[in-house]
C-alpha positions in Angstrom: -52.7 -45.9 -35.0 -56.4 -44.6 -35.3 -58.3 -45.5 -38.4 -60.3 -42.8 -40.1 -63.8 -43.4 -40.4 -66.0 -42.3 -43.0 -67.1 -39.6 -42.2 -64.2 -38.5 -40.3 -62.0 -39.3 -43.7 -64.2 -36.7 -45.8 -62.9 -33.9 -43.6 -59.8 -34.6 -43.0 -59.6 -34.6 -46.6 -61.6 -31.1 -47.5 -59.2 -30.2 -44.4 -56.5 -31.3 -46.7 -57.7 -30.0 -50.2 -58.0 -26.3 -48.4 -54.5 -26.6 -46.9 -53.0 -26.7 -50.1 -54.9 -23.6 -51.4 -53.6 -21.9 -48.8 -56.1 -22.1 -45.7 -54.3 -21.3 -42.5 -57.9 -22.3 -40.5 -57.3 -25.7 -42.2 -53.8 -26.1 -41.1 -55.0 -24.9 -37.6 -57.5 -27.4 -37.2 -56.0 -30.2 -38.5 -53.3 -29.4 -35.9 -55.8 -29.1 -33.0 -57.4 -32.5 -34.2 -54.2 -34.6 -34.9 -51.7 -33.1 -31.8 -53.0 -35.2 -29.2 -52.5 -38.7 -31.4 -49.3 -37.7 -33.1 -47.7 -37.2 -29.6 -49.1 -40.6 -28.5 -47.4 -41.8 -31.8 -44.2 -40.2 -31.4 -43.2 -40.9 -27.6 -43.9 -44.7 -28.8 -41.4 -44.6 -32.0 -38.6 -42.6 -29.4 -39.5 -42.8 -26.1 -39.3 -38.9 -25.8 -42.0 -36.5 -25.8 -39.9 -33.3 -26.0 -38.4 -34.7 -29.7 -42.0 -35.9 -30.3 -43.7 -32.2 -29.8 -40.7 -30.6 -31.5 -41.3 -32.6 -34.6 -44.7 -32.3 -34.8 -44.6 -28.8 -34.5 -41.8 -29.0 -37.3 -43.9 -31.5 -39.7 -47.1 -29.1 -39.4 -45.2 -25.9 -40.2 -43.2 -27.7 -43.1 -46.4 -28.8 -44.7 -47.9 -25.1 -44.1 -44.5 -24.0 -46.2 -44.9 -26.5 -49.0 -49.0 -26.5 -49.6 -48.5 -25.5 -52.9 -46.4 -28.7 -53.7 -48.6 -31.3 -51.4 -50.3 -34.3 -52.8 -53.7 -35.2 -52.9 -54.0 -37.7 -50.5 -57.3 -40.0 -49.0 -56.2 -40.7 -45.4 -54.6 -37.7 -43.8 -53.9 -39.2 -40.2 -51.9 -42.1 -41.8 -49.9 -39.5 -44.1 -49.1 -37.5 -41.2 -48.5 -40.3 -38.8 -45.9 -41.4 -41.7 -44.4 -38.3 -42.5 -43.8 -38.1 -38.4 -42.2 -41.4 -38.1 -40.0 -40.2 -40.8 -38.8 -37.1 -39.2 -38.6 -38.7 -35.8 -36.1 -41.4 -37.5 -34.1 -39.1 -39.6 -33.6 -36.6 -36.2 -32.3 -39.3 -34.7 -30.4 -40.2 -36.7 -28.9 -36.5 -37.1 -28.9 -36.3 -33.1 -25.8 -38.2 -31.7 -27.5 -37.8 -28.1 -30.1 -40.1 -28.9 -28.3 -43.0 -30.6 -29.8 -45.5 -27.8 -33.3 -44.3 -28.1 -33.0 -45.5 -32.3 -31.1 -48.5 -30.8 -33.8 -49.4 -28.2 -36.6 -48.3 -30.9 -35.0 -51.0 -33.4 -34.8 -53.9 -30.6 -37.8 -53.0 -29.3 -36.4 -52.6 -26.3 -39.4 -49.1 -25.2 -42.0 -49.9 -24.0 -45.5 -48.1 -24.3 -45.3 -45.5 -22.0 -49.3 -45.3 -19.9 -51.7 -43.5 -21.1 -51.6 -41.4 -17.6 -47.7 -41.2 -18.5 -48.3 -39.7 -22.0 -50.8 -37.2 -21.1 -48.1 -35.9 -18.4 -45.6 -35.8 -21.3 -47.4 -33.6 -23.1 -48.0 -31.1 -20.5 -46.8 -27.4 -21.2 -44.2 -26.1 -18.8 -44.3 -22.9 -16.9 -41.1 -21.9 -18.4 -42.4 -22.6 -21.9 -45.9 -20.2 -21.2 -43.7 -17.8 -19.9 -41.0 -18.1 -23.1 -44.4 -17.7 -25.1 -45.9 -14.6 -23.2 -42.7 -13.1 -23.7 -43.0 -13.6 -27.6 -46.3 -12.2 -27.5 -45.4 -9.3 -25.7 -43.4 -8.1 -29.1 -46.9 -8.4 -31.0 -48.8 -4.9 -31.5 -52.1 -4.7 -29.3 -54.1 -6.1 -32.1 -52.3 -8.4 -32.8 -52.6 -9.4 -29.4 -55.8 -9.3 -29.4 -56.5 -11.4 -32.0 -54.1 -14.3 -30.5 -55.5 -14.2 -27.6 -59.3 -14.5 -29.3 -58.4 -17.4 -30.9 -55.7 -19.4 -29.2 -56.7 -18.5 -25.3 -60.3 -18.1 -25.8 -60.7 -20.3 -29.0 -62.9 -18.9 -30.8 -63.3 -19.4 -34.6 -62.1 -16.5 -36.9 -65.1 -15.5 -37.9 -66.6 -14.9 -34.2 -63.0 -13.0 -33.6 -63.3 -10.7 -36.6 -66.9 -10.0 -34.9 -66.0 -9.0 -31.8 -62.9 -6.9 -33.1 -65.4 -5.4 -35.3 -62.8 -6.3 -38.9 -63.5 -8.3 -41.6 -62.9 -12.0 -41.3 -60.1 -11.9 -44.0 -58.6 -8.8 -42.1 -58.7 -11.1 -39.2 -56.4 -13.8 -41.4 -54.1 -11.3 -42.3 -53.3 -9.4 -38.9 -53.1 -13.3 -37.2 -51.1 -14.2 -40.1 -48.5 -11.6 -39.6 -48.7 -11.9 -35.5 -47.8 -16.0 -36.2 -45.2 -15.0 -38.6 -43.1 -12.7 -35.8 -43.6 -15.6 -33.1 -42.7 -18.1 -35.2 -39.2 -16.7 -35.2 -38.5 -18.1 -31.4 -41.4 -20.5 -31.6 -43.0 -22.7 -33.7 -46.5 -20.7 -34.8 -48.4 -23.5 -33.6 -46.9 -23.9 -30.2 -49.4 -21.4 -28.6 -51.7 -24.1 -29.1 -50.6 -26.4 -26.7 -51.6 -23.6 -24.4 -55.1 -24.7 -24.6 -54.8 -27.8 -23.1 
């Protein structure tokens, strides 16, 4: 588990502290920070990287829903490293298929999968870009075009809102909504992983 430094800790926390008033950018970049660690994390407490992205993708978008309600806390990566290990277990636990993964996990019985072996986990299927396409296909054009300013190109809002010529909080709005209607099929924060 990584340790936050200093300067890295003050951040993460102003990261935090504007989360829970509400800053999508926030939530955004937190995610892009902590996805890559967190999936390390995970496919070591279950041995499977699928359950490991899922959660994630679930922890993130149940701390976007309660930000109103979140703590103040001083290290973020160890509070999200513990609310994942608690999902992971409780899924488990909820999914009779993997009942040996929770029994291997409590014997120790996984072993560290390679780093090389990770970073193939955590690859994006073909079938899973095309499943997101789709979904974006249902988005008006500028919501499109925002989407793809941000996520595909990754820009930061305020360089988007430029070159759509709107303001920046227009630009929140009109990506808020677009995230809203794909995060019916998908989690909001899949589209993401397309980055990578």
């Amino acid at each position: 588990m990584k340790h936050d430094t200093a300067p890295d800790a003050a951040t993460n926390i102003q990261l935090w502290d504007m989360l829970r008033n509400g800053d999508q950018e926030s939530l955004v970049s937190l995610y892009e920070k902590m996805y890559f660690p967190l999936v390390s994390y995970g496919i070591r407490i279950c041995g499977d990287a699928e359950l490991s992205k899922d959660t994630i993708n679930d922890v993130f978008l149940e701390i976007w829903d309660q930000r109103g309600r979140l703590p103040a806390v001083t290290n973020v990566p160890s509070y999200l490293y513990t609310y994942l290990r608690r999902k992971i277990m409780a899924g488990i636990r909820r999914n009779h298929k993997t009942q040996l993964a929770a029994s291997a996990y409590a014997t120790g019985a996984i072993e560290e999968l390679s780093y090389e072996a990770r970073i193939v986990a955590v690859q994006t299927s073909e079938e899973t870009r095309q499943k997101v396409l789709r979904a974006i296909a249902r988005l008006t054009p500028r919501q499109k075009e925002l989407v793809e300013l941000r996520y595909f190109d990754g820009l930061p809002m305020e360089e988007v809102a430029r070159r759509t010529g709107i303001t920046t909080k227009t630009a929140y709005n009109t990506l808020g909504s677009a995230l809203k209607i794909l995060s019916a099929e998908f989690s909001l924060l899949l589209l993401l992983l397309l980055r990578h």
